[in-house]
C-alpha positions as CSV (number, residue, x, y, z in Angstrom):
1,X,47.0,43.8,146.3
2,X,44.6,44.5,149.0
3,X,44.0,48.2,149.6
4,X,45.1,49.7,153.4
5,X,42.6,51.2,155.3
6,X,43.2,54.4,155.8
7,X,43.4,55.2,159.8
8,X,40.9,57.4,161.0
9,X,42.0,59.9,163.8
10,X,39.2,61.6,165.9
11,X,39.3,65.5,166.2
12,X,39.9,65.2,169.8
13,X,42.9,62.8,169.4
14,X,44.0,65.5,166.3
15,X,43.8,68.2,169.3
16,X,45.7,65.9,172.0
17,X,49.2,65.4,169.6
18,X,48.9,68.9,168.7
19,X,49.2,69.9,172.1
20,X,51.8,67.5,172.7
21,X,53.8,68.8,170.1
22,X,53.6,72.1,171.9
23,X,54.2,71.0,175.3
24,X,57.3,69.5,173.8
25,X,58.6,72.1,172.2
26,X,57.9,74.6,175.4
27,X,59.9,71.6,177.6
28,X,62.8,71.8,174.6
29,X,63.3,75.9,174.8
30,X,63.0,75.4,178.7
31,X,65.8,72.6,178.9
32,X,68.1,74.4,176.2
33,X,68.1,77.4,178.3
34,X,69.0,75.8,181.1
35,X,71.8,73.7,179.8
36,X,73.1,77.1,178.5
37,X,73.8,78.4,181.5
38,X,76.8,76.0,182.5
39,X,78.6,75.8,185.8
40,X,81.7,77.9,186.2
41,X,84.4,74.6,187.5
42,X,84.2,70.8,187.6
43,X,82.8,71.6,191.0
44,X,79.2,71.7,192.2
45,X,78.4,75.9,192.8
46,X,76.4,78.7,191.8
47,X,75.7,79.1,187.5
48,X,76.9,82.5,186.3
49,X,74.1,85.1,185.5
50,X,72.4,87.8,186.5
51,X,72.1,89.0,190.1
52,X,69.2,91.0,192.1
53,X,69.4,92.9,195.6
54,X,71.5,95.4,196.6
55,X,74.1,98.0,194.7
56,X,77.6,99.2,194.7
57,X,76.3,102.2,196.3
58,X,74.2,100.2,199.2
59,X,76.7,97.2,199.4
60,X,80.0,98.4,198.2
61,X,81.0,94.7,197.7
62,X,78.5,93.5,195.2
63,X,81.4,95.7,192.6
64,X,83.7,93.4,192.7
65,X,81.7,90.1,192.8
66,X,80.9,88.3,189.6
67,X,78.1,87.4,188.3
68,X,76.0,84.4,189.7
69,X,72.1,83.5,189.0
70,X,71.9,82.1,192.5
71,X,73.3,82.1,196.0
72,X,73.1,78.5,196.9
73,X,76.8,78.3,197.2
74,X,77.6,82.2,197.9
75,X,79.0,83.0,201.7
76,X,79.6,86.4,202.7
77,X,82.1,86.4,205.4
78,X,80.8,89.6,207.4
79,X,83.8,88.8,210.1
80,X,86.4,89.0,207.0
81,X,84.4,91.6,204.8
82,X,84.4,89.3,201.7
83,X,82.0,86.9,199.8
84,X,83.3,83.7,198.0
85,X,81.6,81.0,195.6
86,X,82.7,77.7,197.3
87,X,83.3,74.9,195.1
88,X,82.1,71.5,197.1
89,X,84.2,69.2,194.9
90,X,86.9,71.3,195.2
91,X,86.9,72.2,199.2
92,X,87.9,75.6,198.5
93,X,86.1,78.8,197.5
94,X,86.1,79.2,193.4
95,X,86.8,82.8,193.8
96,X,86.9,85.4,196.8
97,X,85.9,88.8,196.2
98,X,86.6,92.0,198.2
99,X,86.9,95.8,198.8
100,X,90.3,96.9,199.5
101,X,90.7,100.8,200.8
102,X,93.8,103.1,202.0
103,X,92.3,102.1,205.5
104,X,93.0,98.6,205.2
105,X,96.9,98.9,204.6
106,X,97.5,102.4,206.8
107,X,99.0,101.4,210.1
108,X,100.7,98.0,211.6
109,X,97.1,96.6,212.4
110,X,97.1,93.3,215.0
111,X,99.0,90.3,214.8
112,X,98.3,87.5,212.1
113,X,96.1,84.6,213.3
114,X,98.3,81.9,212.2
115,X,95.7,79.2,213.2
116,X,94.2,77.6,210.0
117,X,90.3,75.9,211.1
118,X,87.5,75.0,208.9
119,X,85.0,77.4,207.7
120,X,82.2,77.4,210.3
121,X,79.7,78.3,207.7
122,X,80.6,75.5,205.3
123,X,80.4,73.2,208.1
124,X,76.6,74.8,208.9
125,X,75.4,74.2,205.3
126,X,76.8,70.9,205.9
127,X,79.5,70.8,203.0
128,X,82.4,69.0,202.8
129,X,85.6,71.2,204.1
130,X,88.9,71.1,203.7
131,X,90.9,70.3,207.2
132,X,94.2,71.9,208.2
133,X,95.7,68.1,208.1
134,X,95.1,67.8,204.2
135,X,97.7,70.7,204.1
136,X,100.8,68.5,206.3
137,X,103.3,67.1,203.8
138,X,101.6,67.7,201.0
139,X,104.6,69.8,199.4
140,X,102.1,72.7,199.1
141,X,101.2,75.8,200.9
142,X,98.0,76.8,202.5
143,X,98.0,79.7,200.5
144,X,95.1,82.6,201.0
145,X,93.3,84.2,198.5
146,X,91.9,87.2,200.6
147,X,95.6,87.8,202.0
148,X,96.0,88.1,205.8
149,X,97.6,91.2,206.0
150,X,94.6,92.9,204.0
151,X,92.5,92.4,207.3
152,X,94.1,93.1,210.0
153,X,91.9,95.9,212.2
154,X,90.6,93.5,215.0
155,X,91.6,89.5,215.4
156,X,88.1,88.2,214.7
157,X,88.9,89.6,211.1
158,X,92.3,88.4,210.7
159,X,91.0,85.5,211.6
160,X,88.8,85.3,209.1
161,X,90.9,85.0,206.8
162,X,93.0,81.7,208.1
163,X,89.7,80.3,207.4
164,X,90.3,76.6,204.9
165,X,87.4,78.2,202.7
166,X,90.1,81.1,201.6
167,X,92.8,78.6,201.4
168,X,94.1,76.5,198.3
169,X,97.0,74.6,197.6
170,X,99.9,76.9,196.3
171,X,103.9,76.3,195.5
172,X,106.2,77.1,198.4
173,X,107.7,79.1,195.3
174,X,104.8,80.8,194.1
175,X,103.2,81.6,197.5
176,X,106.4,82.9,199.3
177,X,107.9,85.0,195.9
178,X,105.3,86.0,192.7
179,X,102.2,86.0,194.7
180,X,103.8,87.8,198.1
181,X,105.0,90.6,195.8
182,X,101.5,90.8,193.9
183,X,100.0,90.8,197.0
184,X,102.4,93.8,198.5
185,X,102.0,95.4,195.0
186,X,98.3,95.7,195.7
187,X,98.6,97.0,198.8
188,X,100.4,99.7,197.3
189,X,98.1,100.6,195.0
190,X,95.4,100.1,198.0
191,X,97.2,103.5,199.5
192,X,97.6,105.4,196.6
193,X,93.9,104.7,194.8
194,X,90.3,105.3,196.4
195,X,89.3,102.1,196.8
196,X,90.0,98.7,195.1
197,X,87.9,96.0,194.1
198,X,89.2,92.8,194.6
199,X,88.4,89.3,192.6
200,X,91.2,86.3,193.6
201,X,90.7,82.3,193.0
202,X,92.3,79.2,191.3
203,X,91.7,78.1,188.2
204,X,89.6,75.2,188.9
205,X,89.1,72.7,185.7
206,X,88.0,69.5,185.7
207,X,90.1,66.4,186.6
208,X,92.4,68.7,188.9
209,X,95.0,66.3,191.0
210,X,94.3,66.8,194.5
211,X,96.1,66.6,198.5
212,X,95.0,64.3,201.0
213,X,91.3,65.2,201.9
214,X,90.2,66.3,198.2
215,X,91.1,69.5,197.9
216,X,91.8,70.5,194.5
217,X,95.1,71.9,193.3
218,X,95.0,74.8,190.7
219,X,97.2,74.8,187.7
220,X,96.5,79.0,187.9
221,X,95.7,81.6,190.2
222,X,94.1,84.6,189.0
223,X,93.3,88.1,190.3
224,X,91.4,91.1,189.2
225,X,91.7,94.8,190.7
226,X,89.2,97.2,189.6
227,X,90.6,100.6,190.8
228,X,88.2,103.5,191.5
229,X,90.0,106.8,191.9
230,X,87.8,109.8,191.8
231,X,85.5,109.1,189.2
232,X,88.1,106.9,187.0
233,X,88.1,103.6,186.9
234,X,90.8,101.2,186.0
235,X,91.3,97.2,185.9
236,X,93.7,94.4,185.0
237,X,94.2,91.0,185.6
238,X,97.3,88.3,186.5
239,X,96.8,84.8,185.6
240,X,99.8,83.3,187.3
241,X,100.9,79.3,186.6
242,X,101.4,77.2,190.4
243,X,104.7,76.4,189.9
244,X,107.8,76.1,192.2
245,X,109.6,79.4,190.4
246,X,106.9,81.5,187.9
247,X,109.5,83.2,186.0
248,X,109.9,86.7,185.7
249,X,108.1,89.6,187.1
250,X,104.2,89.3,188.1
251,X,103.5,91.7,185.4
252,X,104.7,88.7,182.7
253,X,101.6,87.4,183.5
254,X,99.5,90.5,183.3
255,X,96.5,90.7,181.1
256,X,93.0,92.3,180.1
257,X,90.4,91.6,182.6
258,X,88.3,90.6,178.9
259,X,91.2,88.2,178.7
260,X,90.6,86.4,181.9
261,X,87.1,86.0,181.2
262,X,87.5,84.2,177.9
263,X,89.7,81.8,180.1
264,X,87.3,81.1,182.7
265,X,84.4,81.7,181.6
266,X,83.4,84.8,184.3
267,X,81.8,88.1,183.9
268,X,83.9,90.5,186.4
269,X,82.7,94.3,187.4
270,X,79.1,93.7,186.1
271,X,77.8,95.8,188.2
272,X,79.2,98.8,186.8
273,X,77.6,100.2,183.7
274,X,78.0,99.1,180.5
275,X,80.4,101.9,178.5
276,X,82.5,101.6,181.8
277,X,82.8,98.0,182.3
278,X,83.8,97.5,178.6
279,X,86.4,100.2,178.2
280,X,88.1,99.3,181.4
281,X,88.1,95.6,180.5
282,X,89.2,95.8,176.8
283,X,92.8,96.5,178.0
284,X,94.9,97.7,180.8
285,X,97.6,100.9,181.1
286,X,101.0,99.4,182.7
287,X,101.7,103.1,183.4
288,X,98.9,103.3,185.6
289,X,99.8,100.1,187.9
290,X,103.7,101.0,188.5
């Protein structure tokens, strides 16, 4: 048999596919970590992770936003005093977040808006928006996350709040029974606590049916409330289903704030330090939030 000849590689070609073999590996870590860090819905928006600027102290907000590792898709609403992740595919904000004080629910405040318009700030970034036609015969409300009556000092800030950006498709059943009385329960709470910080969305998963004009209908709606009062803190979470009739009280569908974050994959109240954020997100007192 003839004998091969062996190949000969140069030391500079030895060099070359060693450094390729690093480059490669660098491109892998890079890639891996990137994939890691997933979107939070079906719908194109900001990737969860760590935030920079500001502090609970200087911005009172940034407490009850999430987390997110960039602000491509965040709007703060400085007429409404809230921020929201929008959700593009979705035309509706993934969540809405918000300070809620004994100011905000003390006195009869102006009258409600009651004219729903797209959000001039999605409309500016030129994203797609939900229009107050999708809404018409759909069988669904326009239901808010960041309630009207929670901002109600001067009209521009009611206003805000009719905005389609704070709007998703919720039961007539849901939005007018469970929901309203959440709602009215947190108000409540709003008078007797310091100051409460606020986290409300759908559930938006993948594949979600939708109304005329693509806007997404939740299966859930979910809402956090981080209480400060004095120097304690407190938190729990609803995960209500959007049905016509959610049975039983809004506290059947009470849970941990932990809880809710396994389920959507979110890190609430981040912002606070660490001891705190995990005792008052392990579990919740229902003696505290009666």
């Amino acid at each position: 048999m003839k004998k091969r000849t062996p190949i000969k590689i140069s030391r500079q070609t030895h060099w070359k596919i060693v450094l390729l073999l690093v480059l490669a590996i660098v491109v892998l870590a890079i890639v891996s970590q990137v994939v890691a860090v997933r979107p939070w819905t079906g719908g194109r928006q900001a990737e969860r992770g760590a935030r920079s600027g500001g502090s609970p102290e200087t911005d009172p907000e940034i407490l009850a936003c999430p987390f997110f590792a960039n602000d491509e898709f965040v709007v703060r609403c400085p007429e409404g005093r809230y921020t929201m992740l929008y959700d593009t595919a979705y035309r509706q904000a993934a969540w809405v977040a918000y300070l809620l004080t004994r100011r905000d629910v003390s006195g009869k405040g102006v009258k409600r808006s009651g004219v729903f318009k797209s959000d001039p700030e999605v409309i500016a970034r030129g994203w797609p928006s939900a229009a107050d036609r999708d809404y018409t015969g759909s069988g669904f409300d326009r239901g808010h996350l960041l309630p009207s009556a929670d901002r109600n000092d001067t009209p521009q800030e009611n206003g805000a709040t009719f905005r389609l950006s704070n709007v998703s498709p919720q039961r007539p059943g849901l939005n007018r029974g469970t929901w309203r009385r959440l709602e009215e329960r947190v108000r409540r709470w709003a008078a007797r606590y310091d100051s409460l910080y606020i986290v409300t969305g759908g559930e938006l998963t993948p594949s979600l049916r939708r109304i005329r004009g693509g806007v997404g209908i939740p299966q859930r709606f979910f809402k956090t409330i981080l209480a400060r009062d004095g120097g304690t803190f407190r938190a729990i979470a609803f995960l209500i289903p959007n049905t016509e009739r959610p049975a039983g009280d809004c506290f059947r569908y009470a849970i941990s704030v932990d809880s809710l974050e396994r389920v959507l994959g979110m890190d609430f109240y981040s912002a606070l330090p660490d001891s705190v954020e995990m005792r008052v997100e392990a579990s919740f007192d229902r003696s505290f939030w009666r």
